[in-house]
N, C-alpha and C positions, 0 to 999 in steps of 0.2 A: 187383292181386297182393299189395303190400305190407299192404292194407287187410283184404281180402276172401279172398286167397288164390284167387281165380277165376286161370283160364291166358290166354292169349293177353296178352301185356305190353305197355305203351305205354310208351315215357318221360319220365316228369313231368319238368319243370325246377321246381321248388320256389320259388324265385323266378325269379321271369319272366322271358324274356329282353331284352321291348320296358322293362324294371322294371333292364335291367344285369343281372340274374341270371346268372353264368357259364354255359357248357359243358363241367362238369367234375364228373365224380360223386359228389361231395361235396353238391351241386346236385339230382341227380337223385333218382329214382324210381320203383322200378317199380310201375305202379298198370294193373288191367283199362280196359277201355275205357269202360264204365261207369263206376270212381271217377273216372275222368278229368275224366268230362264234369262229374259230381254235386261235387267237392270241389279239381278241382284247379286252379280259379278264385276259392276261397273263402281269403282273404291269413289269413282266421280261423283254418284249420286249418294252416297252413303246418308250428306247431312239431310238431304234432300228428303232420302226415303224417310228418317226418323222424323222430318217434321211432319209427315204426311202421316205418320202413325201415331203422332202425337194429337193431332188433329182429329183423325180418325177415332180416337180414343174419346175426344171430346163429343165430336158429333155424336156418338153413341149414347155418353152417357146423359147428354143435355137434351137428346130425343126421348131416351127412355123417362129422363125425370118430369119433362112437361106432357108426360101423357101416360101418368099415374102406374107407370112400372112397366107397361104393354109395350112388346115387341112389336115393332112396326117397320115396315120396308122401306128402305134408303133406296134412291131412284141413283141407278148408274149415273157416273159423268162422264159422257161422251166425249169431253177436252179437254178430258186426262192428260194426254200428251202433250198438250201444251205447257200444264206447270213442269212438266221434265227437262225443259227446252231452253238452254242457255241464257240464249238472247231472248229481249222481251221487247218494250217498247217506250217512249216518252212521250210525255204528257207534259203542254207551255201550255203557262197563262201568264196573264198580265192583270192587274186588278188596275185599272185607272181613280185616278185621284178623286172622280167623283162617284166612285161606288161603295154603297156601304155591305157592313160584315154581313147582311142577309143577303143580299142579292149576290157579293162574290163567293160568298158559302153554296148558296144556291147552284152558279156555274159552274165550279170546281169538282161539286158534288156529281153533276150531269157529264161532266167530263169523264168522270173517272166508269159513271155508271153505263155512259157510253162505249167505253173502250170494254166492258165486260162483253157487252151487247157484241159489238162489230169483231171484236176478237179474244175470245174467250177464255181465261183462264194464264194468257199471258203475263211474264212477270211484268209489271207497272213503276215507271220514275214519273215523279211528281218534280216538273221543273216550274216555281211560283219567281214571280218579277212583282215590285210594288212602284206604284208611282205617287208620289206625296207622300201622305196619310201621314204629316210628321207631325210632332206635337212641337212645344215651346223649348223645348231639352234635347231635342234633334232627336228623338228617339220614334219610337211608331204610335200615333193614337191609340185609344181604347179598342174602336174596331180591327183594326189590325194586330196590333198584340193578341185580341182573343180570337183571330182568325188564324195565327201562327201556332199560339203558344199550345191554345184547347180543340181549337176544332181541327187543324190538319192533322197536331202532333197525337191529340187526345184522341179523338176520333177518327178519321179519317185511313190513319199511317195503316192499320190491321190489315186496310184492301188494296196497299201498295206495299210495293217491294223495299222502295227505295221515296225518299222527299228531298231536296234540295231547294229551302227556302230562302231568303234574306236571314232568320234568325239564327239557322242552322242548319247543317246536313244530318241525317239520319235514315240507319236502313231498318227494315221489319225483322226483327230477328226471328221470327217464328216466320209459319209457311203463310204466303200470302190469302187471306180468305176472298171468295169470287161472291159470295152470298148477298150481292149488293144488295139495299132496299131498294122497293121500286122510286120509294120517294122522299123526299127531306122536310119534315117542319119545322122549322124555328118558331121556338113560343117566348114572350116578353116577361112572361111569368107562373108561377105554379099554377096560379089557379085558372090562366087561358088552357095553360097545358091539361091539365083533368077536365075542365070544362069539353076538351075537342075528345078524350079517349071516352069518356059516358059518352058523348055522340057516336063516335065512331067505331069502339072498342070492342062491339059486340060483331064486327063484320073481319076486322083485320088485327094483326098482330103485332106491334111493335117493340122496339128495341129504343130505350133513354137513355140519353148523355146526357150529362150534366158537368159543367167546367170543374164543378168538386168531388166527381168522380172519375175524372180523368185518367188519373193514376202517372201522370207525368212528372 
């Protein structure tokens, strides 16, 4: 279930019970009869499974709350198998010295949203190179600081595994999420930003960042 999304639930104990592993669902899991057998013997995927149930827990309840209590059908993921799977892949850019934080937000963003596209569900490293971008104090300009600091680490890090910046390394402690947007806006201010969702707001659905909600 928590895996695959297939119906009919078994309940994993995550650790085992003959292992001491409690009866307490903190513990558990809900997994098809299938991952059961395939993974929920495997001590390898243990942290794996709980992130996927923790996840699982979320989708559910963040589905049910934007749609006024109603149960509604979760569409199978067919590339399942791929978050299970060790090995993942890497992701280089270069930001050259005369690009600014909209246009290399932009590419970075289409990278990442590409590799969901072409290979789906794979775990993600983010390998970022800068060129310039240095202030008077040898440190990184405005654009660059808030392309490291808010938008890779703030935003971005949820749909990678893993990021390897100039500023720092960091990995996604939680399970990677694949739910890319289709698309990126960057707005100059609150009131472009509300000006474009009254346009647009009534057709599509979006998700705001904002650098003071980052939570980094």
């Amino acid at each position: 279930m928590c895996i695959c999304r297939e119906p009919f639930v078994e309940i994993h104990h995550i650790i085992p019970q003959e292992e001491g592993g409690p009866d307490t669902l903190d513990n558990a899991a809900p997994l098809c009869s299938s991952c059961h057998d395939l993974y929920g013997g495997n001590p390898y995927k243990r942290k794996q499974i709980k992130q996927m149930r923790d996840y699982w827990f979320e989708l559910v309840e963040n589905t049910i709350m934007t749609n006024d209590g109603a149960l509604l059908e979760i569409e199978k993921d067919p590339y399942f198998l791929n978050s299970l799977k060790n090995k993942g892949i890497a992701l280089y850019h270069v930001v050259f010295e005369n690009e600014s934080f909209e246009e290399s937000a932009q590419m970075i963003f289409e990278i990442v949203r590409t590799a969901q596209k072409t290979q789906p569900n794979l775990n993600r490293a983010l390998y970022l190179d800068i060129d310039g971008h240095r202030n008077e104090n040898g440190g990184y300009d405005n654009d660059m600081f808030e392309l490291q600091r808010h938008f890779i680490l703030g935003y971005l890090l949820p749909f990678l595994s893993e990021i390897h910046i100039p500023l720092c390394s960091a990995k996604n402690t939680k399970l990677q999420k694949n739910n890319i947007p289709d698309e990126l806006n960057i707005f100059s201010s609150d009131e472009e930003m509300i000006k474009h969702l009254k346009k647009e707001g009534k057709e599509k659905s979006f998700t705001i960042y904002s650098e003071e909600e980052s939570g980094v």
